[in-house]
C-alpha positions as CSV (number, residue, x, y, z in Angstrom):
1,X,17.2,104.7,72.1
2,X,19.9,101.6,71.2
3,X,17.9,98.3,70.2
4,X,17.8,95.8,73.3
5,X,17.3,92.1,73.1
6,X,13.8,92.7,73.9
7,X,13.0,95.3,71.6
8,X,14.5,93.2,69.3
9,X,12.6,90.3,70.4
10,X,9.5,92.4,70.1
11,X,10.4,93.2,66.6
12,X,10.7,89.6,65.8
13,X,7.3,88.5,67.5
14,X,5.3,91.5,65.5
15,X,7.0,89.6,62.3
16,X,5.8,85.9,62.9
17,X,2.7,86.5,61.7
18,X,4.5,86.7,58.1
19,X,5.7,83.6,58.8
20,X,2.8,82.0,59.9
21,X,0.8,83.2,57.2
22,X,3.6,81.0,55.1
23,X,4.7,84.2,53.2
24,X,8.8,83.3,53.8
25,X,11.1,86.1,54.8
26,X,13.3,88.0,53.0
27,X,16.4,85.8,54.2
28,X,14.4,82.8,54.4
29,X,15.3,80.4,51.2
30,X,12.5,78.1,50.0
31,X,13.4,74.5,49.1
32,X,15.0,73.6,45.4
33,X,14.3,70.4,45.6
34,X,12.4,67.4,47.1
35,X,15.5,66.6,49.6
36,X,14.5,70.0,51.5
37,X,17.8,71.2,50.2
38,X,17.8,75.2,50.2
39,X,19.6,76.9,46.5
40,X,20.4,80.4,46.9
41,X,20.1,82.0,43.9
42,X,23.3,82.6,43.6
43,X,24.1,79.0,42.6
44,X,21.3,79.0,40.7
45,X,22.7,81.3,38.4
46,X,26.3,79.8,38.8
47,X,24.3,76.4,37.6
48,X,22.7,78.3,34.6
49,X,26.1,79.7,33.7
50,X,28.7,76.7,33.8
51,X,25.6,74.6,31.7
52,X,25.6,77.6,28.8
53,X,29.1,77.7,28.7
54,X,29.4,73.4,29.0
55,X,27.1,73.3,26.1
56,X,29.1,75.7,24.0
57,X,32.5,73.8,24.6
58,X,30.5,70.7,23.5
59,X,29.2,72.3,20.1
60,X,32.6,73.5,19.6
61,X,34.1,69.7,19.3
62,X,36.6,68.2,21.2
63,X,39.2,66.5,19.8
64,X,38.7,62.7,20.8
65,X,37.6,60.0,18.7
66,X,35.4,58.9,21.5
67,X,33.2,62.0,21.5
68,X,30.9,61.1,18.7
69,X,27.3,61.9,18.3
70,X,25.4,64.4,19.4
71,X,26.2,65.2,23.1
72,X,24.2,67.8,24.6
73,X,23.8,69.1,28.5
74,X,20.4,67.8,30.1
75,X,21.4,68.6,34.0
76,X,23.9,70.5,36.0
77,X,23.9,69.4,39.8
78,X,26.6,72.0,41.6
79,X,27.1,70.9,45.4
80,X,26.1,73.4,48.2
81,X,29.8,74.4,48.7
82,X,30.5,75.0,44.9
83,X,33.2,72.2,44.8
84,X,31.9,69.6,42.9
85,X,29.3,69.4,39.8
86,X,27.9,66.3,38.4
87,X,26.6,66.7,34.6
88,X,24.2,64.8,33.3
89,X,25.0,64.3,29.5
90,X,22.4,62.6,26.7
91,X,24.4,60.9,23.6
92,X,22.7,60.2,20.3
93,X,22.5,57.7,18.9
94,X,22.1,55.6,22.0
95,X,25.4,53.4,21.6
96,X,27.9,56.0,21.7
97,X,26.4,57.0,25.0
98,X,29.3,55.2,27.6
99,X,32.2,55.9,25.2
100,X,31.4,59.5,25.1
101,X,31.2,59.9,28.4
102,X,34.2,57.9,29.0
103,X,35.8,60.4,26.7
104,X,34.5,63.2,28.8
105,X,35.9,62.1,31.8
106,X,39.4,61.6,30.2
107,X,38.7,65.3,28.6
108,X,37.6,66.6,32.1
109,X,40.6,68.7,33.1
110,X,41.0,70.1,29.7
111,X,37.2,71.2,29.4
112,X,37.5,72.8,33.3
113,X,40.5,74.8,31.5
114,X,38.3,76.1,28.7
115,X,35.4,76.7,31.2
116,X,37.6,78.6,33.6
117,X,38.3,80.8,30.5
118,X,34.1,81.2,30.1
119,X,33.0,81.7,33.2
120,X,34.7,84.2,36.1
121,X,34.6,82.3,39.3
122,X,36.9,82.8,42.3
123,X,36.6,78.6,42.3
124,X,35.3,76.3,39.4
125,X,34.0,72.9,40.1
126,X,35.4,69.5,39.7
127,X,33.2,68.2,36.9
128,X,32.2,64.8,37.2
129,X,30.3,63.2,34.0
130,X,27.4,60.9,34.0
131,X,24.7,59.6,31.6
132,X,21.5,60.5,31.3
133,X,19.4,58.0,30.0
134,X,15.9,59.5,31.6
135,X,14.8,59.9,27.9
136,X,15.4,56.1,27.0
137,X,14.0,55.0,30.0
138,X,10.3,58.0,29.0
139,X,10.7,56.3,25.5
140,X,10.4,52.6,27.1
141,X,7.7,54.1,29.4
142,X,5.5,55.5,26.6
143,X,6.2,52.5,24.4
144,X,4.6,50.3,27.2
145,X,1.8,52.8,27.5
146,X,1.0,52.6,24.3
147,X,0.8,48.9,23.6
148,X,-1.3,48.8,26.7
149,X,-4.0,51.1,25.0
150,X,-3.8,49.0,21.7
151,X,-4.9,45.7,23.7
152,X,-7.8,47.3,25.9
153,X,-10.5,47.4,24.2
């Protein structure tokens, strides 16, 4: 016997339950993130990859003067169609921060060559750098918490 629409149907309705019971299917993806945005795992490990191989090009050195400090990887955000990536990149000491990332925008073509090199990819991302100053703004936070314990009594 050849499948019909309505034994397929059938199938389907003996399957809801699963659903139902909020078990997700097998080609079902559950959200990443708190947008409702679905990540297949497959970028998820394209993500993991071009941040390991980011952070090794960044031990390495480039060679600009404006690249000082230590500059380390805190978040890789890769689009849904794989085109663009921003990273998120910490800078200490605090100052250097926007001249390093300046740097790494000027750099940008040049470190895409290197990663191209790392990481096989039919397509690499255009890398677009930010800072990440989450950890100044937690530091300001628990500093505030803090002095607020010191005066209640």
């Amino acid at each position: 016997m050849s499948w019909s629409a309505t034994r397929r149907s059938r199938w389907r309705a003996l399957r809801a339950p699963d659903a139902a019971m909020g078990r997700p299917r097998h080609h079902e993806r559950a959200p990443d993130d708190a947008s409702g945005n679905a990540r297949s795992p497959r970028q998820g490990h394209l993500e993991a990859r071009l941040r390991r191989a980011l952070q090794t090009i960044l031990a390495r050195g480039l060679n600009d003067p404006r690249i000082r400090g230590l500059v380390s990887v805190t978040e890789l955000d890769l689009s849904p169609d794989q085109a663009s990536a921003i990273v998120r990149v910490s800078v200490l000491p605090a100052p250097y921060g926007p001249l390093a990332v300046a740097g790494l925008r000027h750099a940008a073509p040049r470190i895409a060559g290197e990663l191209g090199r790392m990481v096989r990819s039919r397509r690499l991302p255009t890398l677009r750098f930010e800072l990440d100053d989450r950890l100044k703004k937690e530091a300001a936070l628990d500093a505030l918490l803090a002095s607020d314990r010191e005066e209640s009594p």
